[in-house]
C-alpha positions in Angstrom: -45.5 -27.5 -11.6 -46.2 -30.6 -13.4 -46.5 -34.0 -11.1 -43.6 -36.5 -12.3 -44.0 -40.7 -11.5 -42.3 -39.9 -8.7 -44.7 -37.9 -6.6 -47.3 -40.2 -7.0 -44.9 -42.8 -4.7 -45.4 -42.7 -1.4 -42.9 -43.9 0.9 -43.8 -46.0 4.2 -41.2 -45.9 7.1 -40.1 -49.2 9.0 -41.8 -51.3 6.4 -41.7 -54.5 6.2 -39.0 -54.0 8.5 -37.5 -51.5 11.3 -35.0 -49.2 9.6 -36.4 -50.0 6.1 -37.8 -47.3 3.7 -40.6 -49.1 1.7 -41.1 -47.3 -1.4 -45.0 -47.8 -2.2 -46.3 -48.0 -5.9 -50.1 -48.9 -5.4 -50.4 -45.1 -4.9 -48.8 -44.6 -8.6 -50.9 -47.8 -9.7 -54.6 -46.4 -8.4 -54.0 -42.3 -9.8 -55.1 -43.1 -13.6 -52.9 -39.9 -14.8 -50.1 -41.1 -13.2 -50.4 -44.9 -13.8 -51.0 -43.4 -17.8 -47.8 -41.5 -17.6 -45.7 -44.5 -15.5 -46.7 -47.1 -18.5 -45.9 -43.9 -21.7 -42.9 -43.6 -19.7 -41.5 -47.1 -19.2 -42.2 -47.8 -22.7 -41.2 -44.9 -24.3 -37.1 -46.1 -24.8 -38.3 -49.0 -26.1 -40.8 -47.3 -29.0 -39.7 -48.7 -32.5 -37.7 -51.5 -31.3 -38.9 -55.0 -32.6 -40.1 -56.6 -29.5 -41.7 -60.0 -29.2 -43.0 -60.0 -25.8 -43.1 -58.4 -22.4 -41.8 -60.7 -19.2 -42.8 -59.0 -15.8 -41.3 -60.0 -12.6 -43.9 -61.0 -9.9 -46.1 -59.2 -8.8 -46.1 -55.7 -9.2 -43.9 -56.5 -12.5 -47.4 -58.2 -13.8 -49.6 -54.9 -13.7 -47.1 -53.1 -15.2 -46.1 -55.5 -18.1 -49.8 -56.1 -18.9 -49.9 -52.8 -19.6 -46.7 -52.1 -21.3 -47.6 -54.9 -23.8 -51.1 -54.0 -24.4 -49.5 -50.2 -25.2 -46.8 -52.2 -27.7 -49.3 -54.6 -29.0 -47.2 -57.7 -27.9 -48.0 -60.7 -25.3 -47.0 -60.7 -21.7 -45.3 -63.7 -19.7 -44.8 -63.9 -16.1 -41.9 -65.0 -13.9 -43.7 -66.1 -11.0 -42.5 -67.3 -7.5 -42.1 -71.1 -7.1 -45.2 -73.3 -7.3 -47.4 -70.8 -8.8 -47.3 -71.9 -12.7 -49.2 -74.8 -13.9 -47.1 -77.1 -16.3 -43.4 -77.5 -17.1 -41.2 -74.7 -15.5 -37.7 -73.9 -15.4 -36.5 -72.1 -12.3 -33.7 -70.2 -10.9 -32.8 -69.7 -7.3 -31.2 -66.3 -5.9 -30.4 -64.7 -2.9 -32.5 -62.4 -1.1 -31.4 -59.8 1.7 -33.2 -62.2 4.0 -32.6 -65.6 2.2 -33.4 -67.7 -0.9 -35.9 -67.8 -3.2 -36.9 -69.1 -6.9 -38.5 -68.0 -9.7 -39.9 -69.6 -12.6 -41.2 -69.9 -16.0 -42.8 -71.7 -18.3 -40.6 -74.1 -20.1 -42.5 -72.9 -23.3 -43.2 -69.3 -22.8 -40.6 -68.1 -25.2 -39.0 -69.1 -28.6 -35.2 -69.4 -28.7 -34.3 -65.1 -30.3 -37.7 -64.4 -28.7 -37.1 -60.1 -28.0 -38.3 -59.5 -24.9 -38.5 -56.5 -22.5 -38.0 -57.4 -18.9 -40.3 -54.9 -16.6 -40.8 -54.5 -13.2 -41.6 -52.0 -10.3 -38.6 -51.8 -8.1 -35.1 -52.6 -8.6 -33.2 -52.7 -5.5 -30.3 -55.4 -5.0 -30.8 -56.8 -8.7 -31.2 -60.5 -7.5 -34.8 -61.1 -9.1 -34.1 -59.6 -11.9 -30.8 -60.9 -12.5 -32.8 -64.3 -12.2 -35.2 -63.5 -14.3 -32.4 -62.4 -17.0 -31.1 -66.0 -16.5 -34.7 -67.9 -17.1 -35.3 -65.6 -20.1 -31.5 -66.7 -21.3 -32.2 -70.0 -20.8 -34.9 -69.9 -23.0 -32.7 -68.4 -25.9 -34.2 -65.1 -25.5 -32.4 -62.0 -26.6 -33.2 -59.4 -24.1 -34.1 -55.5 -25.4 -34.0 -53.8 -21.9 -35.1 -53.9 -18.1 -37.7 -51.7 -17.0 -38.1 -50.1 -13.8 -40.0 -47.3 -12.0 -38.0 -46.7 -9.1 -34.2 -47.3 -8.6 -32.7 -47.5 -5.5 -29.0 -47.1 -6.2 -27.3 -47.8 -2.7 -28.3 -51.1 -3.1 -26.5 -51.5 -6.6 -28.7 -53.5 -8.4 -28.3 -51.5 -11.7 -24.5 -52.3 -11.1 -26.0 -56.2 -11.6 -27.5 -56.0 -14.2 -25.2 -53.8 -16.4 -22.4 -56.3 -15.3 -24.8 -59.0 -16.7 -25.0 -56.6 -20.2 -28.3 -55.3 -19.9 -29.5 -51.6 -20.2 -31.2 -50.4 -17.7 -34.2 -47.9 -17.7 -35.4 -46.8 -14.8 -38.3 -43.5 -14.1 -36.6 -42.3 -10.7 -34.5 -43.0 -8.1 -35.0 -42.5 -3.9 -32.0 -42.6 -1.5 -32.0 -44.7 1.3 -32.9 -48.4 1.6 
């Protein structure tokens, strides 16, 4: 039987936290077959449409949109934690599990109608990419889709995001937290 993007996950009990089901792509990332068929994949819904660039989502959300953009022949900008861009940013503060953080961008990463494709490796509560969708917005950018390898639906992050209007693409999905 043929491997799917899914087996090449591995999962890693009680990490970073007891209780806490840590779903592990750098096993995906290092298999070249399966990283080949994660990137085909993620693309693949997103094969004619006009896009302008590829946004990842620190970090994991940069290996994957390098490669995504490369494969679509478009540039790739990054939404990186707080303090980690040079130059003008904008930023957008949201609500982790376990407190606050902010995101940011270059204040000149994108023209206003820009079509991007927002990628990245997990989604699990939707709050980084839901800030991520509101940097990209802010910088008049019409978004195509969001991206995603794994889902985990319990935590309703897809809910999010479709509430914010986006569609959602995502390779497979793993119960539990």
């Amino acid at each position: 039987m043929a491997k799917t993007v899914r087996d090449y996950i591995r999962t890693i009990v009680d990490f970073p936290h007891e209780g806490i089901l840590f779903r592990d792509v750098t096993t995906l990332f290092a298999d070249p077959r399966g990283f080949r068929m994660c990137v085909d994949q993620m693309l693949h819904p997103y094969a004619g449409e006009d896009i302008d660039m590829v946004v990842g989502l620190e970090a994991r959300g940069f290996i994957l949109g390098g490669a995504i953009a490369h494969q679509l022949g478009t540039g790739f900008v990054p939404v990186r934690k707080k303090g980690k861009l040079p130059g003008a940013v904008i930023s957008q503060e949201y609500k982790l599990e376990y407190g606050e953080a902010i995101m940011e961008i270059h204040d000149d990463a994108l023209k206003p109608g820009a079509r991007v494709l927002l990628v990245d490796d997990l989604l699990a509560t939707g709050g980084t990419a839901a800030a991520g969708i509101s940097l990209l917005r802010r910088l008049g950018a019409e978004i195509v889709g969001c991206a995603f390898i794994v889902d985990l639906p319990e935590l309703g992050g897809r809910a999010v995001l479709e509430e914010l209007g986006m569609e959602v693409h995502a390779l497979c999905a793993f119960d539990g937290a």
